[in-house]
N, C-alpha and C positions, 0 to 999 in steps of 0.2 A: 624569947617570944618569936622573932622570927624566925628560927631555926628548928620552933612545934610548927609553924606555919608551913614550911618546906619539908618537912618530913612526914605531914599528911598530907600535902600535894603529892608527893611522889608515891605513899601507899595507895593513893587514889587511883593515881595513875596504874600503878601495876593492879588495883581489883578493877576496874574497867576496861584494862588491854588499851587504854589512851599511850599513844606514843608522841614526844615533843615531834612536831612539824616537820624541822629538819629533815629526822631521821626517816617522818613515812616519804618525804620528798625523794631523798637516796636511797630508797628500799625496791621503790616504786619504778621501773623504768616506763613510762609511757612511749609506745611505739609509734613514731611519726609516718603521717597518710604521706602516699608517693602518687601524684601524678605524674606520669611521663604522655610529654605531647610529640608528636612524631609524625612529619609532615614531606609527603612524599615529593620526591625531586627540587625540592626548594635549594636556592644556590648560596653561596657564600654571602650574597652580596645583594640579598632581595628581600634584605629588611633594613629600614630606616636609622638602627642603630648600627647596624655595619656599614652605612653609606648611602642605601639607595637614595636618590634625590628624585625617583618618578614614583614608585611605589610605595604608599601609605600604610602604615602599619603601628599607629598608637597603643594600642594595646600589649603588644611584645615588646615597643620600644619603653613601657612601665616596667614590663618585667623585667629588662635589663637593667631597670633605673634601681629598683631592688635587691638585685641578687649579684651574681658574679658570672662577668661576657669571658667566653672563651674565643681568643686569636685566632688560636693554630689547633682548633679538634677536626678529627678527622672521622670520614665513615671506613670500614673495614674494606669495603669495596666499589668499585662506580656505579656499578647499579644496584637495583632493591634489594631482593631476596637473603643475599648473603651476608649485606649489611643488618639486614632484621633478624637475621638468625643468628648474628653475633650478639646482637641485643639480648637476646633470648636467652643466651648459653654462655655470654664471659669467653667464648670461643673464636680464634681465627676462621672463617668460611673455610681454609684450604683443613684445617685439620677435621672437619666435617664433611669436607666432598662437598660440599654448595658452594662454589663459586660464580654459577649463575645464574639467572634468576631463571626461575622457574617455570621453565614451557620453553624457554631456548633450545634452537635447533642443536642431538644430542650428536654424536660420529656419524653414528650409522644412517642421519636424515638428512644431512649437511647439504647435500645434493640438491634439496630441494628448497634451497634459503639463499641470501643473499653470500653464505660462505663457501658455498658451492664453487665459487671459481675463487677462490684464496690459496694461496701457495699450502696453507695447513690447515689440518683438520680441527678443531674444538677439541679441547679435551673434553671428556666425560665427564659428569658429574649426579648427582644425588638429588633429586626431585621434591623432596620434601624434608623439611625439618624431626630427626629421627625421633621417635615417641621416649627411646632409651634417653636423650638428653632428659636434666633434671633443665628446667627452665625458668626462670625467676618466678615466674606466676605460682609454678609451683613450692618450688622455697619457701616464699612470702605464706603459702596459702601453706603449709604446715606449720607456721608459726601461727598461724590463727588469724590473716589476713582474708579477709574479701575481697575477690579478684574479679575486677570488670575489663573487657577488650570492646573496642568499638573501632569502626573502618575498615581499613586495607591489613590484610592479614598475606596473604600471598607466601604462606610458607606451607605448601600442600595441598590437596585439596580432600574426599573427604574420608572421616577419620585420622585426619591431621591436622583438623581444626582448633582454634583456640580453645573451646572446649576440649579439647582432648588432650591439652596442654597446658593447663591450670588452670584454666579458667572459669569461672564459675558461673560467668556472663559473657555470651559473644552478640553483639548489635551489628551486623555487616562485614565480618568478617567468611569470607572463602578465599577460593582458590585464584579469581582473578586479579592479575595487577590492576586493569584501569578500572575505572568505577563502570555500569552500563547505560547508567546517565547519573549526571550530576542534580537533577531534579526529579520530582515524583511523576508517574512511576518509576521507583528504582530499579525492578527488575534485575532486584536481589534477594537470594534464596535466605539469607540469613539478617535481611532487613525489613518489614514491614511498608508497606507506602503510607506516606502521610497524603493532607487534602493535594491537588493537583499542585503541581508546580513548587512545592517545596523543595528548596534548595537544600543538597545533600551535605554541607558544614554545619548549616545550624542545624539539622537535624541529628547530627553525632554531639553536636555539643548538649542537645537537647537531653540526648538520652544519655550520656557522661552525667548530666546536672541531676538528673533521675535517679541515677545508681551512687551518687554523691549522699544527698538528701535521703535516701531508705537507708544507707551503712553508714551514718556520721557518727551512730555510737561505739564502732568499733574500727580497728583498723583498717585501711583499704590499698590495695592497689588501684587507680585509674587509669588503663592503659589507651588514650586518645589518640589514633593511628588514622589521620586522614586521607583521603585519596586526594586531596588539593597538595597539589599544584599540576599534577600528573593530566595528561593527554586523556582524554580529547577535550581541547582547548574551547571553556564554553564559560561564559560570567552572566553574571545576572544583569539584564539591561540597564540599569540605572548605572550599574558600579562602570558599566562600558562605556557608556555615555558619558560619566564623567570623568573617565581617562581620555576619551578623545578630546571632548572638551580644554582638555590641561595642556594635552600638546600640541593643539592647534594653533597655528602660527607661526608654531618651529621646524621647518624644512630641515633636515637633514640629506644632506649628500651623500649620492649610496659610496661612495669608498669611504666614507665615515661611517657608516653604516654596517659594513659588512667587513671584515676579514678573510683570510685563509688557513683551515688547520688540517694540511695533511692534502686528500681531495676533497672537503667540505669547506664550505662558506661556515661561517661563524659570525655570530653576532656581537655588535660591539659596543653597543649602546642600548640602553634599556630604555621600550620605546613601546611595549607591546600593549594594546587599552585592554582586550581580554584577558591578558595573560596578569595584569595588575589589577583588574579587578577580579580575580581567583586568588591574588597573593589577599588583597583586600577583603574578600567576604571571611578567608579563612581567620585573618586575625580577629574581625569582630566575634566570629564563633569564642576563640581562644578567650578575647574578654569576656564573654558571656560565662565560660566556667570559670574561672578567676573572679569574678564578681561574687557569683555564686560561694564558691570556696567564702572569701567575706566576710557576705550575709551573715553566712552558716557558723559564724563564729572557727573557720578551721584553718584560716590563713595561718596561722603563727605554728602549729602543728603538720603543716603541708610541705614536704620536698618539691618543686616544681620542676620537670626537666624538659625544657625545650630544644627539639636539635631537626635534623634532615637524616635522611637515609644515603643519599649520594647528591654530586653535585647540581647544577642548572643548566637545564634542556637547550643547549646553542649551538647544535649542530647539526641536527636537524630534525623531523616532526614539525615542522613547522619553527623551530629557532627561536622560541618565544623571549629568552632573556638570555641577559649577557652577567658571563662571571668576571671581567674586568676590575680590576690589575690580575685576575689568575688565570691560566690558558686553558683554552679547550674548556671540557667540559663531561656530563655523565657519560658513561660510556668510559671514559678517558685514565689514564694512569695519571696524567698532568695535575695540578693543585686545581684546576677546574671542577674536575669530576669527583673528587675525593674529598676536599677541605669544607666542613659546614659549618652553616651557624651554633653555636652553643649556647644556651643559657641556663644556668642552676642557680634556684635560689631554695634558701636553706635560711629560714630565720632564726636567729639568735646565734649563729654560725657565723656563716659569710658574712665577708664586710662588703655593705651594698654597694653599689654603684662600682663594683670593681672589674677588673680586666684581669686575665692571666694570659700572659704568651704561652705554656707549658704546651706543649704537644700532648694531645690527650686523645682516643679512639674509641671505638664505640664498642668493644669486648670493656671496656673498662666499666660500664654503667652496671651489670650484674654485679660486680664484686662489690663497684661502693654503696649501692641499696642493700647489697647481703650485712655490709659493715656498720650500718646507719643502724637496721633492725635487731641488731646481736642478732644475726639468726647464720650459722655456721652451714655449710655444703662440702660434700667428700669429693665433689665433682671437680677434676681438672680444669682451671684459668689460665686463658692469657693476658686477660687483662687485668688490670692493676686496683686496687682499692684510690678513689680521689679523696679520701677523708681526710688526708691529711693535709692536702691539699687546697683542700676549699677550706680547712680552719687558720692557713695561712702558709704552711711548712712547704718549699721548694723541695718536692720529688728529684731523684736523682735521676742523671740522664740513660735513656732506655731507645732501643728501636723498635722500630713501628713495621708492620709490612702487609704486604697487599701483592694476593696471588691471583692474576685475571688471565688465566690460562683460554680467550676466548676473542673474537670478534664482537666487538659489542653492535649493535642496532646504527649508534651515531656516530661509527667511523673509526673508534679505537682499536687497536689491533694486541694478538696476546703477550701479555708480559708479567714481569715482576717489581717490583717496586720498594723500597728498606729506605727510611727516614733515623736519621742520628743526628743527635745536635740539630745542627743548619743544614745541614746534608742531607742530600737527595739522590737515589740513585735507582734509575730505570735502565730492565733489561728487556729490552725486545727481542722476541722469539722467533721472527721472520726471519731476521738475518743475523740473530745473535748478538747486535751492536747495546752498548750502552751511554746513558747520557748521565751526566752527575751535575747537579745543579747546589748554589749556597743559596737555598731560601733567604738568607736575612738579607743578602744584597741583592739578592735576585728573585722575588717572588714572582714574577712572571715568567720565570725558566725561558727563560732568553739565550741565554750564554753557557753554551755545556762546558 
């Protein structure tokens, strides 16, 4: 009897095309949404889960409580451009000719900038992110991805815009690095103004939750590129008001106060009320799509990746934050300028609340979203797949480098740079000297 019972389930099965569960489970691969958040000049050390004890940041410090904090990730290079075009391409900036960002004085103008009386000249470099790269947007958006960009774009200006780079949606993406104001009017070509005085975070987060909410039935890229933290130094008055409020009482001594790296003063203590309330409004943005995500039923399905583009702004512009225990800062070859925050979560993957030391750089994030999506590219990598990685498996040891053939804005001068193991190793181009440092004993590169 039970064996007529099972033997008309199964003819059932094959005249209906029903398949046991299981197997439409492993047939099926559903392709996980990727947001990547990406927050300009933010430092090592200017979020609540990596230490800050002045700047407030609840909502990233959940997402770290979730997913898995990276130590030691690095950006490709100290400043924006080249590091966002790594992002883009799986590519080192020098094997592209971007190594700086984009609008920096080229040879032939150098006269007229601050490198004009520097013993060398800048190298040359490449203005815009090439159309010939295949770019993640693009990848994604052939395997049947919906591709949104919003913020700080700053890799060309036009016809090298996000749109023209896989994107199916750009919300304030051009050619400038800083924003024109951080409030409405934005007196951006590729942003609309909202009512007066709307502040420019929540308004990407706004329109990020917009393009979430119309593509939740199919796969999506969300690529949330903010201009916060980036200059010109402006917070919303309440957030200001209640940083000044927080350190009111506590005098600080200016040689406690201040440093020396190089000819610049550096900052040594995080202290600044505007500059912490810009790290602050930016995180409430971040929770507002995170929540969103949620709502939406699409947390469990959603890769999150949080990181910076280059280090934090202490050496000059105004010196807003300090990257302490790492030296110097953007601009810099030192772990100041290069070393960021990381966090990836990846649910039903990664083990929450976790930390990895690995050395990990920011060419690496193409490969591992190309690896996540099965979606294959013929296009040259130098970075590495993290899949293995973030499911548990210790990557074997590799170098890392960083080519800043340039004078940056905040003091750093041009060189090269190669991480191995512990090891660190800067060549400066002025005089040819080099300095080797062992990060695990020495992360403030103290002792060459």
């Amino acid at each position: 009897m039970v064996r007529g019972v099972l033997g008309l389930l199964v003819l059932w099965m094959v005249l209906t095309g029903c398949r046991p569960k299981e197997t439409v489970n492993e047939s099926v691969a559903v392709k996980p949404n990727f947001l990547f958040i990406l927050v300009d000049d933010m430092g090592w050390k200017d979020l609540g889960c990596y230490g800050s004890s002045f700047y407030e940041t609840p909502a990233i410090d959940q997402l770290a409580s979730e997913g898995m904090q990276f130590m030691e990730a690095y950006a490709a290079c100290p400043v924006c451009s080249p590091t966002r075009a790594s992002i883009m391409t799986g590519k080192y900036p020098a094997r592209m000719n971007t190594t700086d960002w984009f609008g920096a004085p080229q040879p032939e103008n150098a006269h007229k900038h601050h490198t004009g009386k520097k013993p060398l000249l800048p190298a040359s470099y490449e203005e815009q992110m090439a159309l010939e790269e295949t770019t993640l947007a693009e990848a994604l958006k052939e395997s049947g991805y919906k591709t949104f960009f919003a913020g700080k774009w700053h890799l060309g200006g036009k016809g090298y815009y996000p749109e023209d780079q896989g994107f199916d949606l750009n919300s304030g993406g051009f050619e400038k690095g800083s924003p024109p104001s951080y409030f409405s009017p934005f007196k951006n070509p590729k942003l609309s103004d909202g009512p007066d005085g709307e502040h420019l975070p929540a308004r990407l987060a706004k329109e990020t939750i917009q393009f979430i909410e119309q593509h939740k039935e199919q796969p999506f890229l969300a690529y949330l590129s903010f201009y916060s933290v980036h200059t010109p130094l402006r917070s919303r008055e309440d957030l200001t008001t209640k940083y000044d409020q927080k350190k009111a009482g506590h005098e600080i001594a200016e040689d406690a106060l201040w440093g020396q790296e190089g000819e610049r003063k550096v900052r040594l203590i995080q202290e600044h009320s505007v500059y912490a309330g810009m790290v602050e409004a930016m995180d409430q943005a971040v929770g507002d799509v995170l929540s969103k995500l949620k709502d939406l039923g699409l947390g469990e399905n959603t890769v999150v990746v949080f990181t910076s583009d280059n280090g934090g702004l202490s050496t000059s512009e105004g010196h807003p934050t300090s990257n302490l225990p790492l030296r110097a800062g953007k601009g810099w070859l030192y772990e100041g300028g290069i070393r960021e925050p990381l966090i990836i979560k990846w649910p039903g993957v990664i083990t929450v609340n976790s930390r990895s030391n690995v050395p990990i750089t920011s060419t690496d994030y193409f490969p591992t979203f190309l690896e996540m999506a099965a979606v294959d590219t013929q296009q040259l990598i130098d970075g590495i797949s993290l899949v293995k990685l973030l499911k548990g498996e210790e990557p074997e040891t590799r170098p890392i480098f960083w080519h800043y053939p340039h004078y940056g804005n905040q003091g750093g001068s041009p060189g090269s740079a190669v991480r191995y193991g512990d090891y660190k190793l800067i060549r400066f181009y002025e005089d040819n000297t080099e300095e080797l440092y062992n990060l695990k004993e020495d992360i403030g590169e103290k002792h060459n």
